[in-house]
C-alpha positions in Angstrom: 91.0 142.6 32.0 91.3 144.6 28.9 92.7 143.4 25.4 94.7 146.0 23.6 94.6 145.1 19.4 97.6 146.2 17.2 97.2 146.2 13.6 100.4 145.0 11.8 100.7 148.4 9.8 100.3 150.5 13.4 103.0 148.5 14.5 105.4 148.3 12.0 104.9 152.3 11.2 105.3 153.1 15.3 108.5 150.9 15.0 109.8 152.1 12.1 109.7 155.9 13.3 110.3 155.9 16.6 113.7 153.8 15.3 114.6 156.3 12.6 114.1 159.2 15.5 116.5 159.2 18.8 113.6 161.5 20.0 111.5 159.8 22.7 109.1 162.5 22.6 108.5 161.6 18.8 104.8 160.7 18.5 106.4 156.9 17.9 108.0 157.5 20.8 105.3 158.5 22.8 103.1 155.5 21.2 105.8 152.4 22.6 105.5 154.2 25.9 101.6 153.9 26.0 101.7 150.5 25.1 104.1 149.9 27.6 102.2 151.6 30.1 99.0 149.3 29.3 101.0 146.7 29.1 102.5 147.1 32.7 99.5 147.8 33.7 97.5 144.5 33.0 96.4 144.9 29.5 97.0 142.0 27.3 98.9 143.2 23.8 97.0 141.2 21.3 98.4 141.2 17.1 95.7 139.6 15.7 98.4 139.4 12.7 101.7 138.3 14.3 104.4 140.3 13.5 106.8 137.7 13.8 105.6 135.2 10.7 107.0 131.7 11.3 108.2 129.8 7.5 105.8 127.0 6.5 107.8 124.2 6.2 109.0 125.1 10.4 105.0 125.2 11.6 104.5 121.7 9.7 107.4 120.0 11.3 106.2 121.5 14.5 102.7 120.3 14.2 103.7 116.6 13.2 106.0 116.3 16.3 104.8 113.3 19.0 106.3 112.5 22.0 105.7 109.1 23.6 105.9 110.2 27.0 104.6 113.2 26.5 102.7 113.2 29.9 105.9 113.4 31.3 107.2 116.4 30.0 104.8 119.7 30.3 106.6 122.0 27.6 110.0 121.6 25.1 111.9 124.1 26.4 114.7 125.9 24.9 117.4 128.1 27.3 119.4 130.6 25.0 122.0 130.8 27.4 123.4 127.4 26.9 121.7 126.7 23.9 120.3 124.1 25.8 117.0 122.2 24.5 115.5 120.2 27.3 111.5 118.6 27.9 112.7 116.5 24.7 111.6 112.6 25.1 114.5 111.5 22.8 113.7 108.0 22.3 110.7 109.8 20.0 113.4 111.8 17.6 115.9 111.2 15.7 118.9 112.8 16.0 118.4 114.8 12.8 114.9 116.0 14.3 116.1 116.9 17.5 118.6 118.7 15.7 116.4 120.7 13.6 113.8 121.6 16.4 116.9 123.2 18.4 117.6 125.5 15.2 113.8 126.2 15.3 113.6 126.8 18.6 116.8 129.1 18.6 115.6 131.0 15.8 112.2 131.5 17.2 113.9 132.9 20.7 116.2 135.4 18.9 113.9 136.6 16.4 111.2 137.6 19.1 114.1 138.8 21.1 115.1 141.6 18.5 111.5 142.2 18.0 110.9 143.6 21.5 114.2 145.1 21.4 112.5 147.7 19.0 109.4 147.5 20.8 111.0 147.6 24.4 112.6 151.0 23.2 111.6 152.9 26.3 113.2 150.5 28.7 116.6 150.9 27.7 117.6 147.2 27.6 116.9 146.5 31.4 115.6 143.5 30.4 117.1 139.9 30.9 116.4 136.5 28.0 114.9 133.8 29.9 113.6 130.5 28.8 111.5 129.5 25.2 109.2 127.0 24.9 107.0 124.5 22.3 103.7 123.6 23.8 102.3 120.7 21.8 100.0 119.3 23.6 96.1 120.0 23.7 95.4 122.3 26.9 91.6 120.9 27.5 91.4 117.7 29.8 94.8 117.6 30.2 95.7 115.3 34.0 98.0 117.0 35.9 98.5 117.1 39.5 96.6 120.8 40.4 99.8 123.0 40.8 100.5 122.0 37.5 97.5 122.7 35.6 97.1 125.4 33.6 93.6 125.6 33.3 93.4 127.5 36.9 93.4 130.9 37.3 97.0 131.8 38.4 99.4 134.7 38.5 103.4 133.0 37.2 106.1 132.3 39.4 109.2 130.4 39.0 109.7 128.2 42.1 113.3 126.9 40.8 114.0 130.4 39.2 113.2 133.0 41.3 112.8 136.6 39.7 114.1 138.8 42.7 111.3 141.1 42.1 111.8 141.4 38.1 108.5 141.2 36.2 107.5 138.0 33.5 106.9 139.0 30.7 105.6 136.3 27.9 105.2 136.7 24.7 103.0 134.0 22.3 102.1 132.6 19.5 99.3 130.5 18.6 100.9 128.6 15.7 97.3 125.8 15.2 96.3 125.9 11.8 92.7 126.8 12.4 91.9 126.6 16.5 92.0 129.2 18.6 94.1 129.3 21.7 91.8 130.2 25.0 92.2 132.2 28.0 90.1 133.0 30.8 91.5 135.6 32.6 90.7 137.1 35.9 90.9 140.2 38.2 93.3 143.4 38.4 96.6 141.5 40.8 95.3 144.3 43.4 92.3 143.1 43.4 93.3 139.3 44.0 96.0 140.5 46.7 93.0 141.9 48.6 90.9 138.5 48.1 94.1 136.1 49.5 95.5 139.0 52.0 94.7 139.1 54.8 93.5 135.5 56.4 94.3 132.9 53.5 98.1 134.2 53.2 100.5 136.7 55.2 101.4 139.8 53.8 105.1 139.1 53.1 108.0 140.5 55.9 111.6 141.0 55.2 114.4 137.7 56.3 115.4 138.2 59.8 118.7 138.3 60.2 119.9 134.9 60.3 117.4 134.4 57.2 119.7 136.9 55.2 122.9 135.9 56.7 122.5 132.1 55.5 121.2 133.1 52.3 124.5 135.1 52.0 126.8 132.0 53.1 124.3 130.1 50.8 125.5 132.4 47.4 129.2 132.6 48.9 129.6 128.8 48.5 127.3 127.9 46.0 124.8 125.9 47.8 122.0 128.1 47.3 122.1 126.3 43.6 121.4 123.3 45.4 118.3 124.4 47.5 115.7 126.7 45.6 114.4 127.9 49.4 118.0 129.6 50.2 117.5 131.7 46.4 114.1 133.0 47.2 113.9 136.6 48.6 110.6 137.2 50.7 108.9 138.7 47.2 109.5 135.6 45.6 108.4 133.0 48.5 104.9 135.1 48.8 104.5 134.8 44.7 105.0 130.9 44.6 102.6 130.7 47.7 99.8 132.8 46.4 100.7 130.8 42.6 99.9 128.0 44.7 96.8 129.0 46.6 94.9 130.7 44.0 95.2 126.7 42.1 93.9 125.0 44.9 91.2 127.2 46.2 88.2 125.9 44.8 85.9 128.4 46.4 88.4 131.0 44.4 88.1 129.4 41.3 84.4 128.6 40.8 83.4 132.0 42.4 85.9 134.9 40.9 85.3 137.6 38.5 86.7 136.0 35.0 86.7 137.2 31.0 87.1 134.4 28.3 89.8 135.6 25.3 90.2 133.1 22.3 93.5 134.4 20.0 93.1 133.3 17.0 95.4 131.4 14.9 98.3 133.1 13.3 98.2 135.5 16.1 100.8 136.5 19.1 100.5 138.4 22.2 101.9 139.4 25.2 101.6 139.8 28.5 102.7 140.5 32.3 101.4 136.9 33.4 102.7 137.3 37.0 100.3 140.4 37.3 97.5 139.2 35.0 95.4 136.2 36.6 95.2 134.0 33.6 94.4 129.9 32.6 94.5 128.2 29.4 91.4 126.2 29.0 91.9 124.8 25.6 94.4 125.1 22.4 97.5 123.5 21.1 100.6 124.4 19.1 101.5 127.0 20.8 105.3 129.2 21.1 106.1 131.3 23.6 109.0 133.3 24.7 110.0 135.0 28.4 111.8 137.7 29.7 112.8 139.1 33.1 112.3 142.8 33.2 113.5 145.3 36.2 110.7 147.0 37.7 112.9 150.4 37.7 112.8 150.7 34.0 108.9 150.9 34.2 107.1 153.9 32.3 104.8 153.0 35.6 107.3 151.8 38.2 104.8 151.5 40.5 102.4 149.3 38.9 104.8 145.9 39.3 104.0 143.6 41.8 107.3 144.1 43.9 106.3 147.5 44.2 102.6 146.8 45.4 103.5 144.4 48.0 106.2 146.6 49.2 103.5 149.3 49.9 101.7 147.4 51.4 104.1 145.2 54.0 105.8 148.6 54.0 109.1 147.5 53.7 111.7 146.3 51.3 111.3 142.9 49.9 114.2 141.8 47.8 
């Protein structure tokens, strides 16, 4: 799976022009639609200097934090929405620190969201703010049951969330003060499609039509809140069970094609992590931002997963 490095200057220059032009053919403009076409694509957008530098006194007040239960919770999360910090054990904080890691947190989230609002130039805004996150804890030997772990190979899906066919896109930030933060990363999505489909999963088929009426009644009167099953289109049900096969097939994970990436500290990246097989083996002290991006305002519409498995079932899947 290729890496794709971005100096700071190429960025900030590509940036810089392409917003001072409203000319898309611009050779800026022309450069954010490249990168967005390897990005869609399955290569990994690595700044080995972020462009997004985080103040010291933030990273040291990150670093020191310690939950008690921190087994129980997998990430802090932060939803910009609401302005909602959850995954906080709260008997840890005080009130002051909570308080202060919410202002972090928020100010992380909008900061990287006004980034790739330069950056995303070329898809016009068609792009929704999901969740933040703090991940403190060190990755390596971590116990967690196996649909959990993040140290096997797996393409994202939101079980509780479902994306109706929009595409994950993360974007990180390895904020240790001298560890890297590393990857192993597998296979082109096609090529583990062809691995699980056919005979380990079905090919996903469109709701029948009781499927689609209940999920209908289901939005009309709110249950389908309640029951994450009735929110799930067929695309979504077939990206939580192949999420959850490639985890706990051994014979997959000992015997697949795989690249080791270590990003080192300082640095951010991004990346489609529900095309790109990918596990986190070791690191800690690590940001990272999502957003939900429609698969119509691709440079290459036809490289997001929705589209793939629509080919191939050969029908509409959302």
């Amino acid at each position: 799976m290729p890496v794709l490095a971005i100096a700071l200057d190429e960025l900030k220059c590509a940036l810089h022009q392409s917003g001072a032009r409203s000319d898309s053919d611009s050779a800026e403009g022309r450069q954010l639609r490249d990168w967005c076409a390897r990005l869609e694509t399955g290569t990994i957008l690595y700044f080995p200097q972020t462009p997004l530098p985080i103040p010291f006194e933030e990273l040291q007040f990150l670093r020191k934090l310690r939950q008690s239960r921190s087994g129980v919770h997998k990430n802090i999360a932060y939803k910009p929405k609401p302005d909602k910090l959850t995954g906080v054990d709260r008997e840890s904080f005080s009130t002051e620190e909570i308080e202060q890691l919410h202002a972090i947190m928020r100010g992380y989230s909008a900061s990287v969201t006004e980034f790739l609002q330069g950056f995303f130039a070329p898809y016009g805004k068609r792009w929704q703010l999901d969740y933040a996150s703090y991940r403190p804890i060190e990755e390596e030997g971590r116990d967690l049951p196996v649909r959990h772990r993040n140290d096997l190979l797996h393409t994202d899906a939101f079980p509780t969330r479902p994306t109706h066919g929009r595409r994950i896109l993360r974007f990180f930030h390895n904020i240790h003060p001298d560890r890297t933060r590393d990857w192993v990363v597998g296979e082109p999505f096609e090529s583990v499609i062809g691995t699980f489909t056919p005979g380990k999963l079905e090919l996903p088929r469109p709701d029948g039509a009781v499927a689609r009426t209940g999920k209908r009644l289901a939005q009309v009167t709110g249950l389908a809140s309640l029951v994450p099953q009735w929110k799930r289109t067929p695309y979504d049900r077939f990206m939580t069970e192949l999420h959850n096969s490639m985890k706990e097939d051994v014979a997959f994970q000992s015997e697949c094609k795989k690249e080791e990436i270590q990003f080192a500290p300082g640095s951010s990246w991004m990346v489609y992590t529900e095309t790109v097989p990918h596990s986190v083996v070791a690191g800690q002290y690590a940001l990272e931002q999502t957003f939900l991006v429609d698969p119509e305002a691709m440079v290459i519409p036809g490289s997001a997963p929705i589209a793939v498995l629509e080919a191939m079932a050969g029908a509409r899947l959302v």
